[in-house]
N, CA, C and O atoms as a GROMACS GRO file, in nm:
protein
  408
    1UNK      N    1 -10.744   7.145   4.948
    1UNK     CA    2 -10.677   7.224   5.048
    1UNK      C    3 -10.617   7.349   4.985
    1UNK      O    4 -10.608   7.442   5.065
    2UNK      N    5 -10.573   7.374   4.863
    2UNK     CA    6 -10.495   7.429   4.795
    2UNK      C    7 -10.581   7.571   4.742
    2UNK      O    8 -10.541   7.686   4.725
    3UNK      N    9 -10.720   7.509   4.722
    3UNK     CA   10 -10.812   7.597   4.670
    3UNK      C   11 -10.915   7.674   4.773
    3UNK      O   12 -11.015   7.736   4.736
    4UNK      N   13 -10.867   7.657   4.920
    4UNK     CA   14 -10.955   7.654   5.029
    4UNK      C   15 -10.830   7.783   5.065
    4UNK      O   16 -10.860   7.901   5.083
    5UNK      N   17 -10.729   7.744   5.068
    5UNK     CA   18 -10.582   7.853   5.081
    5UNK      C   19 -10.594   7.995   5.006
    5UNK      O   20 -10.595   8.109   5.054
    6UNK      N   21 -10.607   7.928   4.812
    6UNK     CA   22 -10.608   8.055   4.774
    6UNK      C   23 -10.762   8.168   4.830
    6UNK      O   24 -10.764   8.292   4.828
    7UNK      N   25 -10.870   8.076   4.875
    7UNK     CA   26 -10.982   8.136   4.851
    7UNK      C   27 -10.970   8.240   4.963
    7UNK      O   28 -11.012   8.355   4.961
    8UNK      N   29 -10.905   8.175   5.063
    8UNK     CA   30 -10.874   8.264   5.168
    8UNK      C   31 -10.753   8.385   5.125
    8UNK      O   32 -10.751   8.476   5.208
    9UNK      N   33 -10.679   8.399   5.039
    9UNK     CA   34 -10.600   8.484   5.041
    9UNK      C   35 -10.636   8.596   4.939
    9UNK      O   36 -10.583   8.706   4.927
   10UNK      N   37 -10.751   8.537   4.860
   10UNK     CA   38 -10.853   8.650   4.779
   10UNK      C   39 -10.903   8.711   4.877
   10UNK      O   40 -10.888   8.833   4.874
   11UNK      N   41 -10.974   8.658   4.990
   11UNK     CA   42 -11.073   8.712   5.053
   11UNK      C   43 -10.944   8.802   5.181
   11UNK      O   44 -11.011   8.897   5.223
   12UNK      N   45 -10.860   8.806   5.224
   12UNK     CA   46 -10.817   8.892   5.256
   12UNK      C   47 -10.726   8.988   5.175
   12UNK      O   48 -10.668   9.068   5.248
   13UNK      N   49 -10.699   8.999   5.048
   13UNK     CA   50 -10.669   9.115   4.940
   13UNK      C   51 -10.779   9.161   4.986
   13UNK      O   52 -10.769   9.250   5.070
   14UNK      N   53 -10.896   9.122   4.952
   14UNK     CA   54 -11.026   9.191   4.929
   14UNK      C   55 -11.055   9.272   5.066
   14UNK      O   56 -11.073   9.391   5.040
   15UNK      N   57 -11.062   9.254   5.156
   15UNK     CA   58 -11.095   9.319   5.288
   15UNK      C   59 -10.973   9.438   5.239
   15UNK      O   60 -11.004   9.541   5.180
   16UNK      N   61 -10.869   9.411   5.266
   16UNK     CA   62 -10.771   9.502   5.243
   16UNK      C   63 -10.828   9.617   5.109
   16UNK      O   64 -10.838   9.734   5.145
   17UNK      N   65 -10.854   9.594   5.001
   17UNK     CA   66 -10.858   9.683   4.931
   17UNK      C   67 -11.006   9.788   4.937
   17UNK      O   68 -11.012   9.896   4.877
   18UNK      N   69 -11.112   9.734   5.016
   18UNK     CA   70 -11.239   9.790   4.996
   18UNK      C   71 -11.260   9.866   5.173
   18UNK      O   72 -11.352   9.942   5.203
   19UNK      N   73 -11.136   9.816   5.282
   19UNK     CA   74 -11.163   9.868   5.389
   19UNK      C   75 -11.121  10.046   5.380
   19UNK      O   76 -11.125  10.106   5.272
   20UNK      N   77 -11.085  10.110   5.503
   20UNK     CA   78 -11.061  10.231   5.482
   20UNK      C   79 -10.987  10.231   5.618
   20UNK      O   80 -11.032  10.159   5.708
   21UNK      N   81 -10.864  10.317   5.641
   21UNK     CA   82 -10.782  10.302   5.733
   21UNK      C   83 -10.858  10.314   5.887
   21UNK      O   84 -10.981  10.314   5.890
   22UNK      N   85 -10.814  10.320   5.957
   22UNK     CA   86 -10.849  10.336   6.100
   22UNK      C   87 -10.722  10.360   6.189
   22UNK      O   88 -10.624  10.286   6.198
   23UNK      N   89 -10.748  10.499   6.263
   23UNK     CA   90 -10.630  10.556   6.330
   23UNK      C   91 -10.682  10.528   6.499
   23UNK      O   92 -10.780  10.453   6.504
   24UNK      N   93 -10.648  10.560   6.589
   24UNK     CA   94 -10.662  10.579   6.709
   24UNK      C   95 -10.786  10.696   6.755
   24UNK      O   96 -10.888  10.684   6.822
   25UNK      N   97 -10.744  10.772   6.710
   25UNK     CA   98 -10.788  10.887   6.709
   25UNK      C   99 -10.881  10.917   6.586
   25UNK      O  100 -10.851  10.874   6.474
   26UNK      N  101 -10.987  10.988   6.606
   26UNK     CA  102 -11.043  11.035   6.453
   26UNK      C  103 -11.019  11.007   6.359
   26UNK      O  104 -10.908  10.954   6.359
   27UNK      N  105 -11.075  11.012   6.235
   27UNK     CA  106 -11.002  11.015   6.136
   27UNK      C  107 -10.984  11.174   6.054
   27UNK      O  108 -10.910  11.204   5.961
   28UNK      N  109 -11.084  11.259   6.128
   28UNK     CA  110 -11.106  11.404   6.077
   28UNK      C  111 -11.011  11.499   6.131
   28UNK      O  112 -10.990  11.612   6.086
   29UNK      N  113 -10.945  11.433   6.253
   29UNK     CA  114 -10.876  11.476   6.363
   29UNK      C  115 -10.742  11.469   6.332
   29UNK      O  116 -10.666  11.562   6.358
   30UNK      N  117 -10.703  11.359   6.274
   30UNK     CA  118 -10.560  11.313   6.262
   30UNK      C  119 -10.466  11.394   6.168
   30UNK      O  120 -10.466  11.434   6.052
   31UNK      N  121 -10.394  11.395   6.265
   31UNK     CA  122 -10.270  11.549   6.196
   31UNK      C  123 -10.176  11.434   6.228
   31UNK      O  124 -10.183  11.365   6.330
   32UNK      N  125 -10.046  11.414   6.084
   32UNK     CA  126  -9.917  11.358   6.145
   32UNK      C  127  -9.810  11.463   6.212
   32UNK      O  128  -9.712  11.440   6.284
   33UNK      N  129  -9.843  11.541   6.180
   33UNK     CA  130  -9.751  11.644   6.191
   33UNK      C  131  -9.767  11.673   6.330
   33UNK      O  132  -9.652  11.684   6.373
   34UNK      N  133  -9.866  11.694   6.443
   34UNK     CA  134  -9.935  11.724   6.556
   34UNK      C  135  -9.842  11.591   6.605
   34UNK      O  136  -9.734  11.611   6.661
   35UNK      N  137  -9.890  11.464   6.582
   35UNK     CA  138  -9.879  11.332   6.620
   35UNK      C  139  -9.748  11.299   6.687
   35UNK      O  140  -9.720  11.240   6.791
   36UNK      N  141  -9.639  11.388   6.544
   36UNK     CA  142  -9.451  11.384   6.547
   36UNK      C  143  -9.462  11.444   6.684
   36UNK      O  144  -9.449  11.404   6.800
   37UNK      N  145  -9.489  11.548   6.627
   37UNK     CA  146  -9.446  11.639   6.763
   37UNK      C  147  -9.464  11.611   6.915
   37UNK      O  148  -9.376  11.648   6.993
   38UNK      N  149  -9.602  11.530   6.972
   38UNK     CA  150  -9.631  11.472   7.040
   38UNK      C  151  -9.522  11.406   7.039
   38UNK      O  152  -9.426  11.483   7.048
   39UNK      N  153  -9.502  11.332   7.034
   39UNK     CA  154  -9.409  11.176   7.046
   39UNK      C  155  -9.281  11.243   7.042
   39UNK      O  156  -9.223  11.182   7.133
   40UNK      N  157  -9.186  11.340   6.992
   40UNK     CA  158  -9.111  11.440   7.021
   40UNK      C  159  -9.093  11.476   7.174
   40UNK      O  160  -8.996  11.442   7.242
   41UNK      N  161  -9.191  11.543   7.213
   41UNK     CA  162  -9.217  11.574   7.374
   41UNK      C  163  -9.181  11.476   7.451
   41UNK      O  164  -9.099  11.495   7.541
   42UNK      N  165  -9.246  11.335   7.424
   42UNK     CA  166  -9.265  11.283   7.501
   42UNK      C  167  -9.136  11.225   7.530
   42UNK      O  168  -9.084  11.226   7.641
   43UNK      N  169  -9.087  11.177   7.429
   43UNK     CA  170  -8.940  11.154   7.432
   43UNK      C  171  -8.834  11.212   7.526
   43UNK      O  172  -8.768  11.156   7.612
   44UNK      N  173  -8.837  11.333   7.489
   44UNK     CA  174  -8.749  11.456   7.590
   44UNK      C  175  -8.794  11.432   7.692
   44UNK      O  176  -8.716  11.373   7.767
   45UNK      N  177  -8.921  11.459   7.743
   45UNK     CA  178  -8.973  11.425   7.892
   45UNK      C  179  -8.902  11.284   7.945
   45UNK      O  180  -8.845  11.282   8.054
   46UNK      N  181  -8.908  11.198   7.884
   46UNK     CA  182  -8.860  11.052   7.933
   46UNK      C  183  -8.704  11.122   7.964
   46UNK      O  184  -8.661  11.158   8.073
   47UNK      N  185  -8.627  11.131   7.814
   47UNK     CA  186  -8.455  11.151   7.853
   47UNK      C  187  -8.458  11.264   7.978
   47UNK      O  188  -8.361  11.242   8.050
   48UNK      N  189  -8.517  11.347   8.012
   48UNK     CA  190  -8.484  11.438   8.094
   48UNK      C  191  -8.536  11.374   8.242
   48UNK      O  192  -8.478  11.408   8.346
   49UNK      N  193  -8.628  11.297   8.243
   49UNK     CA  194  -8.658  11.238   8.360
   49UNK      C  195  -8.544  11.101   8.406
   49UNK      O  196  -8.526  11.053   8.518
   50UNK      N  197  -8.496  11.073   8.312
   50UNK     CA  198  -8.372  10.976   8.306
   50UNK      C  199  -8.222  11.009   8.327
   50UNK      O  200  -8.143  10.942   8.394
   51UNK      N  201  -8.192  11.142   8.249
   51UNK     CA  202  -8.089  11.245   8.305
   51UNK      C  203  -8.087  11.273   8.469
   51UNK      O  204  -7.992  11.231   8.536
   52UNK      N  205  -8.202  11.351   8.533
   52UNK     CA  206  -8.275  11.378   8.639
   52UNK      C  207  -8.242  11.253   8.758
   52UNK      O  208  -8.212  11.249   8.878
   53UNK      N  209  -8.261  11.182   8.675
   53UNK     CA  210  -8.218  11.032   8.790
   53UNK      C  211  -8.115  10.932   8.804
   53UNK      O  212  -8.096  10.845   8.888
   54UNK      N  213  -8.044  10.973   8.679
   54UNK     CA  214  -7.894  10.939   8.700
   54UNK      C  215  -7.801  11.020   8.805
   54UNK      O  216  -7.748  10.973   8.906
   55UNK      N  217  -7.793  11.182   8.746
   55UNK     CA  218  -7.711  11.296   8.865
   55UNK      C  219  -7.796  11.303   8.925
   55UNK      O  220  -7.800  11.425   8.935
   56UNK      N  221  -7.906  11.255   9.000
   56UNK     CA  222  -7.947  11.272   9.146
   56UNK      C  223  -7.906  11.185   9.222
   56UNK      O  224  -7.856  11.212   9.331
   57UNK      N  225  -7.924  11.041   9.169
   57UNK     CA  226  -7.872  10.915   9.222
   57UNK      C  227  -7.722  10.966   9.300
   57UNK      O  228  -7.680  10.961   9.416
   58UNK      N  229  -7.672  11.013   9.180
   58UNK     CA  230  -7.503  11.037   9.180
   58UNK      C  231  -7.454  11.110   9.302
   58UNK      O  232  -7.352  11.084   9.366
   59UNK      N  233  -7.572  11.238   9.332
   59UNK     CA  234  -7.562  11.340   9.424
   59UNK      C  235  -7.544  11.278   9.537
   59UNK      O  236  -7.436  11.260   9.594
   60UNK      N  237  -7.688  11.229   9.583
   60UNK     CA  238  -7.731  11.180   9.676
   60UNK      C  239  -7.620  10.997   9.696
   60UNK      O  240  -7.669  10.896   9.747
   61UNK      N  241  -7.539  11.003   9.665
   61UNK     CA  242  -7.478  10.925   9.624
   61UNK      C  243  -7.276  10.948   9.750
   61UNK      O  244  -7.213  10.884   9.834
   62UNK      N  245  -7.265  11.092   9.667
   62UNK     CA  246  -7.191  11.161   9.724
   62UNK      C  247  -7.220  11.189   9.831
   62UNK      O  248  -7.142  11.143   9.914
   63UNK      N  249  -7.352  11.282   9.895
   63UNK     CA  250  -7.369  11.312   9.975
   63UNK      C  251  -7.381  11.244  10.146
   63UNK      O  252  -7.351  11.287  10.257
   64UNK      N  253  -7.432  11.139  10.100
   64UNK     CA  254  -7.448  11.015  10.210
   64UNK      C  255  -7.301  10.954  10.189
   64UNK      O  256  -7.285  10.908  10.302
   65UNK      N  257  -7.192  10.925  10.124
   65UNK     CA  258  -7.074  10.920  10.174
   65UNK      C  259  -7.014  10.978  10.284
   65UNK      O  260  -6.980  10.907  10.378
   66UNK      N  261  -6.996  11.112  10.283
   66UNK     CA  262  -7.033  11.221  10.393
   66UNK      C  263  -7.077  11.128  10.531
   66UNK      O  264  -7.005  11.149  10.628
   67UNK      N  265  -7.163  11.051  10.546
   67UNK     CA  266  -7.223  11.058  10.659
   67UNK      C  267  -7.187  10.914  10.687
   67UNK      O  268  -7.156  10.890  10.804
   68UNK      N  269  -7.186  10.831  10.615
   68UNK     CA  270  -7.123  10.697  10.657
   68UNK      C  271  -6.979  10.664  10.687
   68UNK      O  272  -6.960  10.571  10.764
   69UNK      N  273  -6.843  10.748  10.621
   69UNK     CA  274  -6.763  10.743  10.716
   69UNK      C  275  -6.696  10.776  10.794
   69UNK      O  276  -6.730  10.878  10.854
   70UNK      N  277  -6.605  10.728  10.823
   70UNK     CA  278  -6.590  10.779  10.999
   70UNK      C  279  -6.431  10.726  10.990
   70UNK      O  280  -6.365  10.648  10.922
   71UNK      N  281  -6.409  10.829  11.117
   71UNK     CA  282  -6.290  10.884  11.126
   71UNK      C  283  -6.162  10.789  11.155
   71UNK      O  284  -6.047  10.832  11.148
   72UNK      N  285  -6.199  10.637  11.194
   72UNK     CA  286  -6.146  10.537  11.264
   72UNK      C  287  -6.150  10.468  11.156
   72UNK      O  288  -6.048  10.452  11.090
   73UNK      N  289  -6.284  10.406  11.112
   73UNK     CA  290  -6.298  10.277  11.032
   73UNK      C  291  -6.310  10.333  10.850
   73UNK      O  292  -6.376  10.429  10.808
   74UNK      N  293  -6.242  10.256  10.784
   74UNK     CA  294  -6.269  10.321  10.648
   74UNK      C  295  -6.246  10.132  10.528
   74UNK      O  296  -6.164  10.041  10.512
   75UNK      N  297  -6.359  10.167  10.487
   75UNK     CA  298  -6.397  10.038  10.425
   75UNK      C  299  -6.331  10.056  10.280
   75UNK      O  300  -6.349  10.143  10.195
   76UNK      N  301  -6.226   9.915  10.284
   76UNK     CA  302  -6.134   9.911  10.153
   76UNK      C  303  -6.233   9.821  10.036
   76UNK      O  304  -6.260   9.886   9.934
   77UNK      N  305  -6.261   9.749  10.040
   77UNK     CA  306  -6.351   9.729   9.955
   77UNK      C  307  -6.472   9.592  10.022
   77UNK      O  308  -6.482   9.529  10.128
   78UNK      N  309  -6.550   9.598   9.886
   78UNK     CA  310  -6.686   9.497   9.952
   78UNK      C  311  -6.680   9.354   9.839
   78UNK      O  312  -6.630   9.364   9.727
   79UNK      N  313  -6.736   9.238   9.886
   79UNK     CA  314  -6.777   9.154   9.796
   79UNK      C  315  -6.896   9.067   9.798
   79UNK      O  316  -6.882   8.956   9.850
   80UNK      N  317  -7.022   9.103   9.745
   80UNK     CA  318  -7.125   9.040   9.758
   80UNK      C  319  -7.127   8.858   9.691
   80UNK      O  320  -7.146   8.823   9.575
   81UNK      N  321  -7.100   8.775   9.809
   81UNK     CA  322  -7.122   8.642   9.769
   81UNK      C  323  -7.238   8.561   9.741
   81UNK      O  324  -7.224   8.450   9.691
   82UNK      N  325  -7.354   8.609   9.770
   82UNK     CA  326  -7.508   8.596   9.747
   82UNK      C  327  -7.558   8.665   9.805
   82UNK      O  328  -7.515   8.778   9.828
   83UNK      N  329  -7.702   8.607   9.860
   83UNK     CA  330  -7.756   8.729   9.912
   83UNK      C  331  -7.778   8.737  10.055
   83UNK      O  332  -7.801   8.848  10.103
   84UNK      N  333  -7.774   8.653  10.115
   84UNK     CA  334  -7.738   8.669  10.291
   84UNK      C  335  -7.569   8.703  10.302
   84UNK      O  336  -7.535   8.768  10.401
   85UNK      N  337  -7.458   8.660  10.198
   85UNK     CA  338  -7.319   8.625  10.226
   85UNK      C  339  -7.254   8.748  10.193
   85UNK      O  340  -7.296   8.777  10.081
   86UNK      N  341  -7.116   8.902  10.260
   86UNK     CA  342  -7.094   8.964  10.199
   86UNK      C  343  -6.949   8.936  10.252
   86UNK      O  344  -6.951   8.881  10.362
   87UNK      N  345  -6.832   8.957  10.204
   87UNK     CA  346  -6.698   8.964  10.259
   87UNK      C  347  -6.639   9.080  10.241
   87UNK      O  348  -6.623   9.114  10.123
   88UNK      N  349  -6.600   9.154  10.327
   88UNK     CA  350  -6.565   9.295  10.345
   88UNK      C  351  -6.386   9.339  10.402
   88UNK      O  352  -6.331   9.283  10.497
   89UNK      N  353  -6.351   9.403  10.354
   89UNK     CA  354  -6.227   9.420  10.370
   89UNK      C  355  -6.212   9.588  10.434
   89UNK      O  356  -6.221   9.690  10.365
   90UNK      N  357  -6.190   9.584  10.573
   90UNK     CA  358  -6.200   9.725  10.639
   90UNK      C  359  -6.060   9.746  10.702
   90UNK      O  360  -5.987   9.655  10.740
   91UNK      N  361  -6.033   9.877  10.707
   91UNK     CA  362  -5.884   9.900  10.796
   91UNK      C  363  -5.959   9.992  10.944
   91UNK      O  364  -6.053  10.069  10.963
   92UNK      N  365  -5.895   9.954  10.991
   92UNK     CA  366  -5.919   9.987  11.153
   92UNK      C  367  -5.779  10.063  11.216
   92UNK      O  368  -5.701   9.985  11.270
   93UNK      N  369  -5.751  10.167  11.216
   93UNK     CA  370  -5.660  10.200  11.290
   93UNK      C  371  -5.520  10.154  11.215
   93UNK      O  372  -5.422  10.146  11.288
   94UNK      N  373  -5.506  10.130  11.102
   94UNK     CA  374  -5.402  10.106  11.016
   94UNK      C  375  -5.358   9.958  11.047
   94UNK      O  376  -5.244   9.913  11.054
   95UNK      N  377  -5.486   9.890  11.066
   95UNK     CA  378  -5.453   9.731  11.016
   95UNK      C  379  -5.538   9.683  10.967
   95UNK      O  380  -5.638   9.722  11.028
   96UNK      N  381  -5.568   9.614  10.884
   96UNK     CA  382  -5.640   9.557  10.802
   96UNK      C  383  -5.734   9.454  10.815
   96UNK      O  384  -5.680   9.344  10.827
   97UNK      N  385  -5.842   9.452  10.816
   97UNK     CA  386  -5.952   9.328  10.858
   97UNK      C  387  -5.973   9.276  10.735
   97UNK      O  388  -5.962   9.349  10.637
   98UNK      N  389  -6.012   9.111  10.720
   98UNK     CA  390  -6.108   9.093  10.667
   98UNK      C  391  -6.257   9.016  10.722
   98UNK      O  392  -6.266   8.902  10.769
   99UNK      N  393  -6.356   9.107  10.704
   99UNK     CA  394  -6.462   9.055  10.747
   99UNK      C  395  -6.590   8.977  10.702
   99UNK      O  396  -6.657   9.049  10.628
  100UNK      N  397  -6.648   8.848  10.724
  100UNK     CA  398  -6.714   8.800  10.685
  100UNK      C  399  -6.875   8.799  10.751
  100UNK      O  400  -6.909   8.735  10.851
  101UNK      N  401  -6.973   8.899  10.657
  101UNK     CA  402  -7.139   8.948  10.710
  101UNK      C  403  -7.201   8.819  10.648
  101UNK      O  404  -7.161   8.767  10.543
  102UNK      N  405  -7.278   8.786  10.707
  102UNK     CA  406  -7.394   8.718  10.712
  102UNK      C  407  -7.519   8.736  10.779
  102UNK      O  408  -7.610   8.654  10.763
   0.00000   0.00000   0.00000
């Protein structure tokens, strides 16, 4: 068993030392320097598409506040108890509800 182990671990040194790399791309082609930079871009593109969708969220966030409340009812806070169950705490005319959605 012992000699069946090493024979195998000659024979992959050996692949290793007589193969020759292999990139994705060409091998005549392959610039690291091109490669950085790529992957650079791409990066920024991601954070800026991630920036982009945090303060939009945020906007649009604000903005629809605006339109949900109203001049009577003003919602003091929410509590999601699962997912059909919510308990809500609203003032109405300067008294206080608590309400239970289902």
């Amino acid at each position: 068993m012992k000699s069946r182990r090493n024979m195998f671990i000659y024979f992959l040194i050996f692949i290793v030392i007589i193969s020759t790399p292999v990139y994705a791309t060409n091998y005549e082609n392959y610039n690291p320097g091109k490669t950085i930079l790529k992957l650079i871009f791409y990066i920024i593109i991601v954070l800026i598409v991630l920036i982009i969708a945090i303060y939009g969220t945020k906007f649009i966030a604000k903005k629809s506040k605006r339109f949900i409340n109203s001049r009577f009812i003003q919602i003091i806070d929410s509590l999601n108890l699962g997912v059909n169950f919510k308990i809500i705490i609203v003032e109405i005319s300067d008294v206080i509800y608590i309400l239970a959605i289902t």
